[in-house]
N, CA, C and O atoms as a DFTB+ gen file, in Angstrom:
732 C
 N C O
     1  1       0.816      -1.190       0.000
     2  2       0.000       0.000       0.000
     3  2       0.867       1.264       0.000
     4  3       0.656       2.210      -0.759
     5  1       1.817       1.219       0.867
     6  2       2.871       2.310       0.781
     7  2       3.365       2.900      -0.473
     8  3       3.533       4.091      -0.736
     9  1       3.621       1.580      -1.398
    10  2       4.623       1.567      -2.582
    11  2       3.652       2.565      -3.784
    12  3       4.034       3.483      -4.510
    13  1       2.068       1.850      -3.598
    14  2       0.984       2.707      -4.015
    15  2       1.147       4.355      -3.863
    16  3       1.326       5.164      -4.774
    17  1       1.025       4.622      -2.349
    18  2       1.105       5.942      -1.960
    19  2       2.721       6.880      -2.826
    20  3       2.889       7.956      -3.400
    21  1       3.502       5.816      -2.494
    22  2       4.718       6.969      -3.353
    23  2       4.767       7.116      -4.689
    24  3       4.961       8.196      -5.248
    25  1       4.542       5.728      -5.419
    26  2       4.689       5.839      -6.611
    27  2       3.649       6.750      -7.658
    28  3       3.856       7.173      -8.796
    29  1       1.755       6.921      -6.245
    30  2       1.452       8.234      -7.287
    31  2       1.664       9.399      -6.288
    32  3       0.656      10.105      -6.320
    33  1       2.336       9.748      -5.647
    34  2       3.529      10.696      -4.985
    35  2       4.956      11.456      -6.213
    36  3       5.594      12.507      -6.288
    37  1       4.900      10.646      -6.685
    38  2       5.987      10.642      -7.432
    39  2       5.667      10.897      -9.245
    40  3       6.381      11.543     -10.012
    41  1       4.390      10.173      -9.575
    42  2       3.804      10.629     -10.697
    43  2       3.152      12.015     -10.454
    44  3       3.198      12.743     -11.445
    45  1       2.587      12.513      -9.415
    46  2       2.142      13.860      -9.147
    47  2       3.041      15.003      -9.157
    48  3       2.757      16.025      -9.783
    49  1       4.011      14.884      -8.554
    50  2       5.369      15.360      -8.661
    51  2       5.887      15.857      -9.533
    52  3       6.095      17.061      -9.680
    53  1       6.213      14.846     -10.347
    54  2       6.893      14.787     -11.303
    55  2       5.676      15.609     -12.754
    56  3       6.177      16.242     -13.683
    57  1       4.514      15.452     -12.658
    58  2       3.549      15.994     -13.255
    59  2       3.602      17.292     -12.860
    60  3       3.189      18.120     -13.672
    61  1       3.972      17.639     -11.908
    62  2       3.524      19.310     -11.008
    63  2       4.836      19.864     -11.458
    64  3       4.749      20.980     -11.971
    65  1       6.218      19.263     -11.374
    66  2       7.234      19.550     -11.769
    67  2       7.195      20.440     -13.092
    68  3       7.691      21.560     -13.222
    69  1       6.345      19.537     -14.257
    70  2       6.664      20.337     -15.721
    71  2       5.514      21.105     -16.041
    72  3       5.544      21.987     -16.900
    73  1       4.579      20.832     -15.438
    74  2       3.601      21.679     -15.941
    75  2       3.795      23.370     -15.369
    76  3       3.608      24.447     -15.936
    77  1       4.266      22.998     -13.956
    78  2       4.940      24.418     -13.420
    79  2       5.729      25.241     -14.145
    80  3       6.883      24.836     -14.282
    81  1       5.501      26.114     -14.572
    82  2       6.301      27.512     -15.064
    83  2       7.957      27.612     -14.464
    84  3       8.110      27.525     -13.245
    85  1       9.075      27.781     -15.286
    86  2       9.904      28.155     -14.223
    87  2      10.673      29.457     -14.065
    88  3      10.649      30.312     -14.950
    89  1      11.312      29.595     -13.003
    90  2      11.335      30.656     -12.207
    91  2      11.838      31.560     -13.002
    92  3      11.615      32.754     -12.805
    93  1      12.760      31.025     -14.246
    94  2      13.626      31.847     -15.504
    95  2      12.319      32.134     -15.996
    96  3      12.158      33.263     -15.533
    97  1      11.530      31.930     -16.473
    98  2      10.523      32.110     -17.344
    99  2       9.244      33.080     -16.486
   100  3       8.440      33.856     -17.002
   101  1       9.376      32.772     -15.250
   102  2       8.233      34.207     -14.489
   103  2       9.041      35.200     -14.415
   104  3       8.328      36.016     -13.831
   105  1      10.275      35.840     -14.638
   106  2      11.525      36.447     -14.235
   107  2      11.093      37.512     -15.896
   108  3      10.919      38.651     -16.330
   109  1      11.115      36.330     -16.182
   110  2      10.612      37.094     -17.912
   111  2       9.235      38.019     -18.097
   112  3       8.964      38.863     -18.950
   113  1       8.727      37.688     -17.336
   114  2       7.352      38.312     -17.703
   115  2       7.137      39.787     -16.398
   116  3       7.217      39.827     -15.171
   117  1       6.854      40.787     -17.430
   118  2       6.612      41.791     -16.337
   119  2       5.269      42.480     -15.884
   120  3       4.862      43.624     -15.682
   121  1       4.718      40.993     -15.821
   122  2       3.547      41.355     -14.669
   123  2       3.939      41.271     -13.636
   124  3       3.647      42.138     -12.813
   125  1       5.123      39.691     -13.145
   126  2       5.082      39.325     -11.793
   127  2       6.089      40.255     -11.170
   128  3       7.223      40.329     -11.642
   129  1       5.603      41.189      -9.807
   130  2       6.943      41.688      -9.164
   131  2       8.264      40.893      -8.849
   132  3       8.397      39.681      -9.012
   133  1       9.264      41.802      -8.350
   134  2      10.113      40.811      -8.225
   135  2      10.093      40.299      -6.581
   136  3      10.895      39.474      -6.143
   137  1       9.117      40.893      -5.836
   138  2       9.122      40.247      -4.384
   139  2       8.024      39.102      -4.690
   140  3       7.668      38.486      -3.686
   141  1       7.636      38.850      -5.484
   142  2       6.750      37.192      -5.828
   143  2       8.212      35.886      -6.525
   144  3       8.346      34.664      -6.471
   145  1       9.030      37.032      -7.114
   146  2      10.266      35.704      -7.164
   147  2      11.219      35.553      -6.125
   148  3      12.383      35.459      -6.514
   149  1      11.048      35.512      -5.066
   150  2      11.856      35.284      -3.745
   151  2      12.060      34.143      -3.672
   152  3      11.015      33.640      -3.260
   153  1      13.099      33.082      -3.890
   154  2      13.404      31.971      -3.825
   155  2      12.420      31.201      -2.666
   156  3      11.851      30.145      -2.941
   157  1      12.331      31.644      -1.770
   158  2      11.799      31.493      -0.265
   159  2      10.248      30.878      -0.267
   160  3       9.556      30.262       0.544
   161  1      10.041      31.523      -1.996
   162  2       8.183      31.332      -1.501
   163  2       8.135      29.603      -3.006
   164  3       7.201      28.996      -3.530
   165  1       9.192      29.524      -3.081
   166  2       9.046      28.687      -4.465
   167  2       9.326      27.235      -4.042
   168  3       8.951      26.112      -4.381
   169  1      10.445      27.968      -2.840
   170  2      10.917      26.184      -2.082
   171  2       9.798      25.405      -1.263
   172  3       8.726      25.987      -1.101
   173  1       9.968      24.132      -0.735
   174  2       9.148      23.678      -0.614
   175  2       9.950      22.996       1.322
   176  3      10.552      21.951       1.565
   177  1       9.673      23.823       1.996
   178  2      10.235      24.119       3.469
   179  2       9.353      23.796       4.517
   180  3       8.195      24.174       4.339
   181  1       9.667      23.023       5.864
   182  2       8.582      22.860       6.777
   183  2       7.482      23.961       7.427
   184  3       6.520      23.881       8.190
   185  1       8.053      24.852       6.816
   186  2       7.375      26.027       7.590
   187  2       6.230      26.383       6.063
   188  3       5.002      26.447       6.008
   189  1       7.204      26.540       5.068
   190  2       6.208      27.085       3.807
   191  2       5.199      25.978       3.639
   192  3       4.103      26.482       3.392
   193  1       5.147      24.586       3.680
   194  2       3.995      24.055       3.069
   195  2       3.401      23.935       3.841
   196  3       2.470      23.456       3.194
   197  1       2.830      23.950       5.415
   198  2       2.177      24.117       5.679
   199  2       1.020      25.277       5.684
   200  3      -0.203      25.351       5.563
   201  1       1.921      25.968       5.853
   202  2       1.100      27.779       5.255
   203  2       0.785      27.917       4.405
   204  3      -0.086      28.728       4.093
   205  1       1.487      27.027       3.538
   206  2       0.817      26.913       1.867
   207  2      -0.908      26.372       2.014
   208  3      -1.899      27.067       1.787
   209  1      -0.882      25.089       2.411
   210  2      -1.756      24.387       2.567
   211  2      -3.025      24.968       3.256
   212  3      -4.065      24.730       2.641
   213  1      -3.119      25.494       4.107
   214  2      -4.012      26.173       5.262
   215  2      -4.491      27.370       4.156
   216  3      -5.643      27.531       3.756
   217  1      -3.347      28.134       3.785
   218  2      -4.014      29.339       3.108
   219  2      -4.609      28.758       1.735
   220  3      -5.561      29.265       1.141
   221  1      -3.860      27.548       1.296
   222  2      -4.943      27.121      -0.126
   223  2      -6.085      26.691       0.432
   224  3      -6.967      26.621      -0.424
   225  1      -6.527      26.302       1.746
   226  2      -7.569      25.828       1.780
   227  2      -8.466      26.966       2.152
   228  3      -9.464      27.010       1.434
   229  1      -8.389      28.060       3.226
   230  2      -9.123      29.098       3.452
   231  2      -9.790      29.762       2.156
   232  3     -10.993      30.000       2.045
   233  1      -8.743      30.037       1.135
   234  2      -8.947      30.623      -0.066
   235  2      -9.765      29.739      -0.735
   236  3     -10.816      30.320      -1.006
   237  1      -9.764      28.825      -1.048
   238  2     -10.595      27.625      -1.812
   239  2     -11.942      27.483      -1.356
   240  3     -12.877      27.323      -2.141
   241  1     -12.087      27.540      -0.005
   242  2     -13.504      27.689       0.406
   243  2     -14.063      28.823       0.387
   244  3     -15.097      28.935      -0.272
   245  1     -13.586      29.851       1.031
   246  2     -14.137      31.090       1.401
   247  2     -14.479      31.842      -0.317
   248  3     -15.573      32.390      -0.451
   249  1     -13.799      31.823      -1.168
   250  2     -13.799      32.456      -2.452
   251  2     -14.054      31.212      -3.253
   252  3     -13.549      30.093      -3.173
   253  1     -15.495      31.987      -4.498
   254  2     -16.039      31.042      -5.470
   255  2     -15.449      31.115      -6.762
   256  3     -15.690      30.324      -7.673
   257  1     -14.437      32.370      -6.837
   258  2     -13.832      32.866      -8.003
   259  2     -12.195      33.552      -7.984
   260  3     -11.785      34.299      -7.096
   261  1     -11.699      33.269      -8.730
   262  2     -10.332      33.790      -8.934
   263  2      -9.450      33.243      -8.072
   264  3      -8.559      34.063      -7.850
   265  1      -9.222      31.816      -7.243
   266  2      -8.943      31.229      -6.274
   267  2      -7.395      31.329      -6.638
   268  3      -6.892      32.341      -6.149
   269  1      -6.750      30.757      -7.171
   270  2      -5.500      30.537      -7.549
   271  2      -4.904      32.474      -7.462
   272  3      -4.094      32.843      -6.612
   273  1      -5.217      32.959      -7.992
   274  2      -4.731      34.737      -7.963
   275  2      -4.685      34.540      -6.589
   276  3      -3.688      34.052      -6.056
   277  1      -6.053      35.002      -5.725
   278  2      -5.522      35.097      -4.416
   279  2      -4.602      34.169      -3.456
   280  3      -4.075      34.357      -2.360
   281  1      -4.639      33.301      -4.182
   282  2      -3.687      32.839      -3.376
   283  2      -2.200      32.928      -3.256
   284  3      -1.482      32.973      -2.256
   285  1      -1.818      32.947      -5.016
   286  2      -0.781      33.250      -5.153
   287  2      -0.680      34.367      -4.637
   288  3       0.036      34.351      -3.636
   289  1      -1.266      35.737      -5.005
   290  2      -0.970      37.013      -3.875
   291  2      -0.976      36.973      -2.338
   292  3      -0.262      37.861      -1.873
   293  1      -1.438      36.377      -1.625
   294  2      -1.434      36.560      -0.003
   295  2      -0.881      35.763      -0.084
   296  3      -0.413      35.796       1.054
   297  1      -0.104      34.252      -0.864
   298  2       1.217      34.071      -0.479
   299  2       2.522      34.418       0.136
   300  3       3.281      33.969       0.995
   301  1       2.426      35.661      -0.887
   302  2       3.283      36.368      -0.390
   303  2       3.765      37.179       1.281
   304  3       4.827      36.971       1.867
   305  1       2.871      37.914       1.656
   306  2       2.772      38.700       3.022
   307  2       3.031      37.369       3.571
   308  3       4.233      37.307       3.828
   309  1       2.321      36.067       3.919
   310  2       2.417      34.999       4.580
   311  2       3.591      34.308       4.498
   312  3       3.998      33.606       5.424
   313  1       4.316      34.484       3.198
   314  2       5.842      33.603       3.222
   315  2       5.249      32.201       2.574
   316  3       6.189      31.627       2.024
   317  1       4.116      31.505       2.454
   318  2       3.494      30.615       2.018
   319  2       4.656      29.889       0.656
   320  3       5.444      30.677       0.133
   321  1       4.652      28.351       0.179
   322  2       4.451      28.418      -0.816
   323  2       3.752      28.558      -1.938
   324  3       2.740      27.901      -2.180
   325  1       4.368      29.641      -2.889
   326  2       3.383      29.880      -4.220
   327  2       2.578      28.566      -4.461
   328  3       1.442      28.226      -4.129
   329  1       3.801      27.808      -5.317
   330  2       2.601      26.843      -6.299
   331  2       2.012      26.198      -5.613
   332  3       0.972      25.843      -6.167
   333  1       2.159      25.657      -4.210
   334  2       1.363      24.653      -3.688
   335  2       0.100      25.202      -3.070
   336  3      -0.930      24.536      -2.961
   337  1       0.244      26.543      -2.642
   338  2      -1.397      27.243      -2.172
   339  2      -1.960      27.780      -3.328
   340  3      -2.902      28.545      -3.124
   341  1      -1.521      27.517      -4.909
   342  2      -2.751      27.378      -5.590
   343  2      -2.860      26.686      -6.255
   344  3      -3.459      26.851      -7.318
   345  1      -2.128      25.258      -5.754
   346  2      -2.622      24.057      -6.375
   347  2      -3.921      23.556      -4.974
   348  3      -4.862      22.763      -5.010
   349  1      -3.496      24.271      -4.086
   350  2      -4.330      23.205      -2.910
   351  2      -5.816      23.960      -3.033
   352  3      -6.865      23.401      -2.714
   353  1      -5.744      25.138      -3.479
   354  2      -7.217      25.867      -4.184
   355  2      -8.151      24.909      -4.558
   356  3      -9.374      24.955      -4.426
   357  1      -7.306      23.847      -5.141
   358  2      -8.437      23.090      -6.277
   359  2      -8.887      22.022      -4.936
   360  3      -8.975      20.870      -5.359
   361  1      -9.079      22.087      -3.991
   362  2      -9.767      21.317      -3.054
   363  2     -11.419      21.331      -3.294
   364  3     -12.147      20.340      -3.248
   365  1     -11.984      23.245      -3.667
   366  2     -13.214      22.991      -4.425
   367  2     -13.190      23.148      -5.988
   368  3     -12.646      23.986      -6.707
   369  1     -13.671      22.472      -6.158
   370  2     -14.235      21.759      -7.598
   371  2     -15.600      22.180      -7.894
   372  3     -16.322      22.634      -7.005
   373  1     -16.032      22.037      -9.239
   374  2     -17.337      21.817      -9.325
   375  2     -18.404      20.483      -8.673
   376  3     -19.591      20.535      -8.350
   377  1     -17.656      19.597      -8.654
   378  2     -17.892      17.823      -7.767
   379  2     -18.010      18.576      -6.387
   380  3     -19.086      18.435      -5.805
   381  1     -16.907      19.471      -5.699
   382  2     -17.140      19.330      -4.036
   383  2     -17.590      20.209      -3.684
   384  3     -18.030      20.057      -2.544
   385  1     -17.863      21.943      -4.412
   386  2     -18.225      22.760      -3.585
   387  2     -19.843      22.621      -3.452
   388  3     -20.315      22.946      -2.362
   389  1     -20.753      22.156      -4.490
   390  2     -22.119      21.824      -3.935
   391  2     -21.953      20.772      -2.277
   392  3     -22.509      21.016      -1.205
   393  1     -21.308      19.984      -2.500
   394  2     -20.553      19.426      -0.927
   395  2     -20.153      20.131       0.174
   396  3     -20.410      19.578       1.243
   397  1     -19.558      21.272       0.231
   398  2     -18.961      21.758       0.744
   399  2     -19.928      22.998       1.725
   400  3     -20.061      23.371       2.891
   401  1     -20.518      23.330       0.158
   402  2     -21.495      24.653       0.477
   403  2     -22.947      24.049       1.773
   404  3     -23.518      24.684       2.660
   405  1     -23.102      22.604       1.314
   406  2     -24.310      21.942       2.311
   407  2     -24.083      21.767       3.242
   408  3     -24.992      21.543       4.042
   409  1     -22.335      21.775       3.771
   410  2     -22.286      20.978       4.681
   411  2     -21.951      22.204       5.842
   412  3     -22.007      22.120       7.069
   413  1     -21.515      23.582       4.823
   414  2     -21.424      24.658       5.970
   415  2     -22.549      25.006       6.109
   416  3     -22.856      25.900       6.896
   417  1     -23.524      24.278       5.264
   418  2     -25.111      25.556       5.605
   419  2     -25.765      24.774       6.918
   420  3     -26.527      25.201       7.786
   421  1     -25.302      23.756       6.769
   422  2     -25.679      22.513       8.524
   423  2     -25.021      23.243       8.970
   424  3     -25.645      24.052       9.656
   425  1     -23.694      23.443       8.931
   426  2     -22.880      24.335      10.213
   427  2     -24.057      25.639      10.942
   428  3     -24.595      25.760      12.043
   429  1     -24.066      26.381       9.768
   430  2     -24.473      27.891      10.300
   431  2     -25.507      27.367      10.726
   432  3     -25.703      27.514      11.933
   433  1     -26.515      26.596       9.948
   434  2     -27.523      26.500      11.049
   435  2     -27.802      25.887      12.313
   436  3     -28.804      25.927      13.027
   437  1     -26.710      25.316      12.432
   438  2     -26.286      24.598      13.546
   439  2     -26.258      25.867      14.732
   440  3     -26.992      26.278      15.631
   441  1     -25.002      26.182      14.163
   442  2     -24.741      27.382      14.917
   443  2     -25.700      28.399      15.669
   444  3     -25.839      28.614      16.873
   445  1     -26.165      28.817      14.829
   446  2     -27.240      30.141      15.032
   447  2     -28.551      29.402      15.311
   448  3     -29.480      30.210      15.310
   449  1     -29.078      27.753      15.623
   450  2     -30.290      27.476      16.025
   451  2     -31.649      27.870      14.992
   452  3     -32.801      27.883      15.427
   453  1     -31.389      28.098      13.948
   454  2     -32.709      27.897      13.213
   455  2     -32.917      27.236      12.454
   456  3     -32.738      27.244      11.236
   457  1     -33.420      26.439      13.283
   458  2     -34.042      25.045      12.750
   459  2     -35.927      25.649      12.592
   460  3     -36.652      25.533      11.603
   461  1     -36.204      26.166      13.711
   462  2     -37.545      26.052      13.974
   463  2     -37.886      27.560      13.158
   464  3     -38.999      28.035      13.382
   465  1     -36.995      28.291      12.260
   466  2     -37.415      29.649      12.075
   467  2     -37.667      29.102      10.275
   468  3     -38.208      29.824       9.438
   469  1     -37.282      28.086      10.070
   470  2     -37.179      28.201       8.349
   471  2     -38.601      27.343       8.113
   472  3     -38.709      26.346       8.828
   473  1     -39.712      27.624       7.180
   474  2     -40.308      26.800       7.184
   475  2     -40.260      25.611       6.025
   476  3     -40.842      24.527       6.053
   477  1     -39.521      26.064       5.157
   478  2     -39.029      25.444       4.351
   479  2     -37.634      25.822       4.052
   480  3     -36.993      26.809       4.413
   481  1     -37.215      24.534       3.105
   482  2     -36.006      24.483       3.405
   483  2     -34.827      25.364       2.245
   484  3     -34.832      25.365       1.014
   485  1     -33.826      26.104       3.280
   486  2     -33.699      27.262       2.475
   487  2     -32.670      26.780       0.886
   488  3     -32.439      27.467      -0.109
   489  1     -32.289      25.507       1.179
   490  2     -31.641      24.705       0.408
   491  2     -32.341      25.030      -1.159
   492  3     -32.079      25.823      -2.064
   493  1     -33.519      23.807      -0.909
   494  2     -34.164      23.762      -1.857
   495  2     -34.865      25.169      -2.043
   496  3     -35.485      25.248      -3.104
   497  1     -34.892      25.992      -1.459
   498  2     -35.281      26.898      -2.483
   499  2     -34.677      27.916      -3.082
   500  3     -35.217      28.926      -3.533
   501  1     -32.903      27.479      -3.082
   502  2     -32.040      27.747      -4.012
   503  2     -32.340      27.146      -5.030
   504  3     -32.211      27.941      -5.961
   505  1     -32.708      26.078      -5.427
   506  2     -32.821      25.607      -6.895
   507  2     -33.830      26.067      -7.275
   508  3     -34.112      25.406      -8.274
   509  1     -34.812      27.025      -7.067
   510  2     -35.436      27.954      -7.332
   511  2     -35.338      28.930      -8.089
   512  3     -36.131      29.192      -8.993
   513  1     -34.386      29.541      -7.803
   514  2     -33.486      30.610      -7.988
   515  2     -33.840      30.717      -9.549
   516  3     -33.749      29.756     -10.312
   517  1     -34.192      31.804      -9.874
   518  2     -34.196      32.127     -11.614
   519  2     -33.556      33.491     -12.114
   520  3     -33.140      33.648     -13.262
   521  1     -33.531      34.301     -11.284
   522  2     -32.620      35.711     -11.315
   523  2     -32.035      36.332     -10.666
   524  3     -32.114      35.995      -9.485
   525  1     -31.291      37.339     -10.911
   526  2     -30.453      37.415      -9.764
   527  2     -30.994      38.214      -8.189
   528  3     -30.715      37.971      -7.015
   529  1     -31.692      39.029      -8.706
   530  2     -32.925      39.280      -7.816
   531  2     -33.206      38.527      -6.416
   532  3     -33.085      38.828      -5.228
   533  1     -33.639      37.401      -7.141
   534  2     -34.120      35.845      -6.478
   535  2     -32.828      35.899      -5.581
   536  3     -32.789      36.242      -4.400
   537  1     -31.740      35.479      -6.400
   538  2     -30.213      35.087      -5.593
   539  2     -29.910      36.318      -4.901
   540  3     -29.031      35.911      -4.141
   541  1     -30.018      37.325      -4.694
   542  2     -29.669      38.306      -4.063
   543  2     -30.335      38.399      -2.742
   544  3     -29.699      38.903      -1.817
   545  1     -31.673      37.925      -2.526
   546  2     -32.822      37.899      -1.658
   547  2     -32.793      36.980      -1.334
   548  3     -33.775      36.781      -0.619
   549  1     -31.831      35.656      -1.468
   550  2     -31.648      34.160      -1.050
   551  2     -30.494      34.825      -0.109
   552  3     -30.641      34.832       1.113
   553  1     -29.148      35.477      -0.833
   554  2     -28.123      35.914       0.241
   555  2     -28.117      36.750       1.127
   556  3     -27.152      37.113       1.800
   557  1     -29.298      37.136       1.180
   558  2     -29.607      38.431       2.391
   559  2     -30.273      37.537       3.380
   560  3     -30.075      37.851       4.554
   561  1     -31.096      36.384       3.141
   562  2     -32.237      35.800       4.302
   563  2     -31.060      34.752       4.463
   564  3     -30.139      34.868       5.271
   565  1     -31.212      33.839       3.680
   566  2     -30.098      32.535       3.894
   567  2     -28.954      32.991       3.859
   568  3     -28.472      32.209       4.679
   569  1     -28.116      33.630       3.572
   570  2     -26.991      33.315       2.582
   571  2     -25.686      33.690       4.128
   572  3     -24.477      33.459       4.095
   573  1     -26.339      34.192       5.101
   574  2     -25.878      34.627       6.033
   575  2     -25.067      33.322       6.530
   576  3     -23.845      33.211       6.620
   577  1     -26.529      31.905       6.972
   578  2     -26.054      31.283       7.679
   579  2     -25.077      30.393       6.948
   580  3     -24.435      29.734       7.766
   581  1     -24.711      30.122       5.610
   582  2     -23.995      30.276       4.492
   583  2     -22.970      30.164       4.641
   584  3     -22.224      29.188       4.565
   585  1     -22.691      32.051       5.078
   586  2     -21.361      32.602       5.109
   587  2     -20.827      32.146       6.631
   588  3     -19.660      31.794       6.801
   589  1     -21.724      32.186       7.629
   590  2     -20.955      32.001       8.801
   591  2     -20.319      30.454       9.040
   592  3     -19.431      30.159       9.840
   593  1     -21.191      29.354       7.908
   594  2     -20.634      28.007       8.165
   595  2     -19.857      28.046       7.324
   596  3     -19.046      27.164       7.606
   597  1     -19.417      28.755       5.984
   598  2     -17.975      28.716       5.351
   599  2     -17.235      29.403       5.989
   600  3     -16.115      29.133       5.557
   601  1     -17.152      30.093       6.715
   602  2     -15.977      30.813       7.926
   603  2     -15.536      29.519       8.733
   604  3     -14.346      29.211       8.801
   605  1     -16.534      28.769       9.343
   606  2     -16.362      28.085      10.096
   607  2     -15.576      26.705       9.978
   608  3     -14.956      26.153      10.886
   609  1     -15.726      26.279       8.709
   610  2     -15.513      25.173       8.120
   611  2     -14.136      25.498       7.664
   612  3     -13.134      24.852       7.973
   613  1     -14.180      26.958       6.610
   614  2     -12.853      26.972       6.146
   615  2     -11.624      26.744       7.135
   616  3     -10.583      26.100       7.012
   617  1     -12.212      27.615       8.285
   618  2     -11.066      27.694       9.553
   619  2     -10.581      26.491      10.041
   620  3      -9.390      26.184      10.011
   621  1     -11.597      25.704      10.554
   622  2     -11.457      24.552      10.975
   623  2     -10.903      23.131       9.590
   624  3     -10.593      21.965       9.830
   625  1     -10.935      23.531       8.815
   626  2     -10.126      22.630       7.886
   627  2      -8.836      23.345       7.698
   628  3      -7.779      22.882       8.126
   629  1      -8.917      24.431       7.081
   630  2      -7.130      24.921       7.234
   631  2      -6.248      24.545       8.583
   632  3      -5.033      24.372       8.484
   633  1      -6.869      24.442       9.729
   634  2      -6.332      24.302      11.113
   635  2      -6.265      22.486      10.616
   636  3      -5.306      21.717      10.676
   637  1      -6.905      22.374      10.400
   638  2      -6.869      20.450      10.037
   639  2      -5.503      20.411       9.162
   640  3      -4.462      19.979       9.655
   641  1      -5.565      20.805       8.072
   642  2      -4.981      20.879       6.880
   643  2      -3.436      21.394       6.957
   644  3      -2.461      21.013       6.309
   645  1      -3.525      22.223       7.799
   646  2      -1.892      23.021       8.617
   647  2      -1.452      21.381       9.706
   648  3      -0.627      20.487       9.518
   649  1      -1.796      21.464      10.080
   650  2      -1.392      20.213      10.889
   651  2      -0.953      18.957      10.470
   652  3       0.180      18.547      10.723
   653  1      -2.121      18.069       9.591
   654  2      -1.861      17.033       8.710
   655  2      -0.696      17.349       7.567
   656  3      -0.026      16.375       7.223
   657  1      -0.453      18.395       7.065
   658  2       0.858      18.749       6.404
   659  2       2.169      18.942       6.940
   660  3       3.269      18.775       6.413
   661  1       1.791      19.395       8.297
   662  2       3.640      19.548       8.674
   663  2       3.606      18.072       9.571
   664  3       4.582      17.839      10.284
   665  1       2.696      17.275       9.536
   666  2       2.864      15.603       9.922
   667  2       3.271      14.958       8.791
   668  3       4.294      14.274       8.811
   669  1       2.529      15.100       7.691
   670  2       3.412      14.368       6.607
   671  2       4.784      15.165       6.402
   672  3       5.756      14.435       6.209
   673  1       5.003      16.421       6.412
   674  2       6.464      16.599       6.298
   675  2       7.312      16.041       6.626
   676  3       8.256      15.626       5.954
   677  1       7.031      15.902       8.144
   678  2       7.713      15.177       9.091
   679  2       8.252      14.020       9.011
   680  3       9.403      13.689       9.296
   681  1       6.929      13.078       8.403
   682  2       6.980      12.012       8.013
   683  2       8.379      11.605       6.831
   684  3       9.169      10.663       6.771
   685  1       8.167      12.830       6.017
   686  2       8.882      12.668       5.168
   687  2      10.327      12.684       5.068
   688  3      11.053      12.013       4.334
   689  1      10.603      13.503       5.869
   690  2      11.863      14.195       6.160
   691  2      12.413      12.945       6.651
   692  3      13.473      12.504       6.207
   693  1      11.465      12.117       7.914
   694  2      12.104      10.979       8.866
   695  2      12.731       9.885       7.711
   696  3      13.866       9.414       7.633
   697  1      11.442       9.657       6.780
   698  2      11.522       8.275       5.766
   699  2      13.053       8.456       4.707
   700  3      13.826       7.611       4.255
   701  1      13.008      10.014       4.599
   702  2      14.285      10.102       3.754
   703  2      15.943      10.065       4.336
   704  3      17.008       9.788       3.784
   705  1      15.569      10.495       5.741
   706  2      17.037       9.878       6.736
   707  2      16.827       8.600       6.955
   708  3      17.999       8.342       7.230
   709  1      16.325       7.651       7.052
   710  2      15.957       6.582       7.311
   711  2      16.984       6.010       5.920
   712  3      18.068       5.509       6.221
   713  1      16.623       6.101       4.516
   714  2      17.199       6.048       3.663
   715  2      18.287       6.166       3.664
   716  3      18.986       5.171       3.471
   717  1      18.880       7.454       3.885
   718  2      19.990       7.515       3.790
   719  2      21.163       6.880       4.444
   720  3      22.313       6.650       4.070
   721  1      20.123       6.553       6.168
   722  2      21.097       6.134       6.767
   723  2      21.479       4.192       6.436
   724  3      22.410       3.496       6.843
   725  1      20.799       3.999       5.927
   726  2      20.511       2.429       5.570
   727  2      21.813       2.230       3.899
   728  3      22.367       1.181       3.569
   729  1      21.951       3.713       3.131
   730  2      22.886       3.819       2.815
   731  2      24.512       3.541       2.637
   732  3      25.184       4.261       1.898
């Protein structure tokens, strides 16, 4: 099972490797400043991927659009790694954020206790929705408890997500002295 785990470890990698832009080639282009080419935010360090990770995930939930930009930008102030907090963006999808979005709207309503105030359910009468009107008057009544269970969720998974990453680091770091020392 292990051999499983590295070998598509290693096809991912190695996939993320070329499809990635490199650093000669963003150096070239003068959109990117030159405090976004700081060696610092490109390496892949116990401290950067976790921050990577946490902030790709905050960003991925909390924002429905332009995910990868922000991330790559508040990379920066954070020290984060670039490519990996906006590869970890893609946590929502079109597949997970209908997932994602249901499962914070249990949150908020969890949270805030109205159960007994909705008489129907505010879910379904998003698929309702025919203009923006409609959707605008869905995010003012519902959309609240919405926002407070994607706060909630995002937080509490980046805090998940920061953790479980600098454990596999760890992991990693151990498995590769292990190696060496067997050397």
């Amino acid at each position: 099972m292990s051999t499983f785990f590295s070998r598509t470890f290693a096809r991912i990698s190695s996939w993320f490797g070329r499809a990635m832009p490199t650093r000669e080639q963003l150096e070239k282009s003068r959109y990117i400043p030159e405090s976004a080419l700081r060696s610092e935010l490109w390496r892949f360090t116990r401290r950067s991927v976790p921050r990577a990770v946490a902030l790709g995930i905050i960003v991925g939930v909390l924002l429905p659009f332009a995910q990868i930009i922000f991330a790559a930008v508040l990379s920066l102030p954070v020290r984060a790694n670039v490519p990996l907090a906006a590869l970890t963006t893609f946590i929502t999808n079109p597949f997970t954020t209908p997932l994602i979005w249901a499962f914070s709207y249990q949150v908020g309503r969890w949270m805030l206790h109205v159960d007994a105030l909705m008489p129907e359910g505010p879910i379904q009468t998003l698929w309702h929705v025919t203009d923006v009107w409609s959707l605008l008057h869905w995010i003012s009544d519902e959309g609240k408890i919405l926002i407070l269970g994607l706060v909630v969720v995002a937080v509490v998974s980046a805090s998940i997500g920061y953790l479980l990453a600098g454990f596999f680091w760890k992991l990693i770091i151990l498995r590769k002295r292990r190696h060496r020392t067997m050397r």
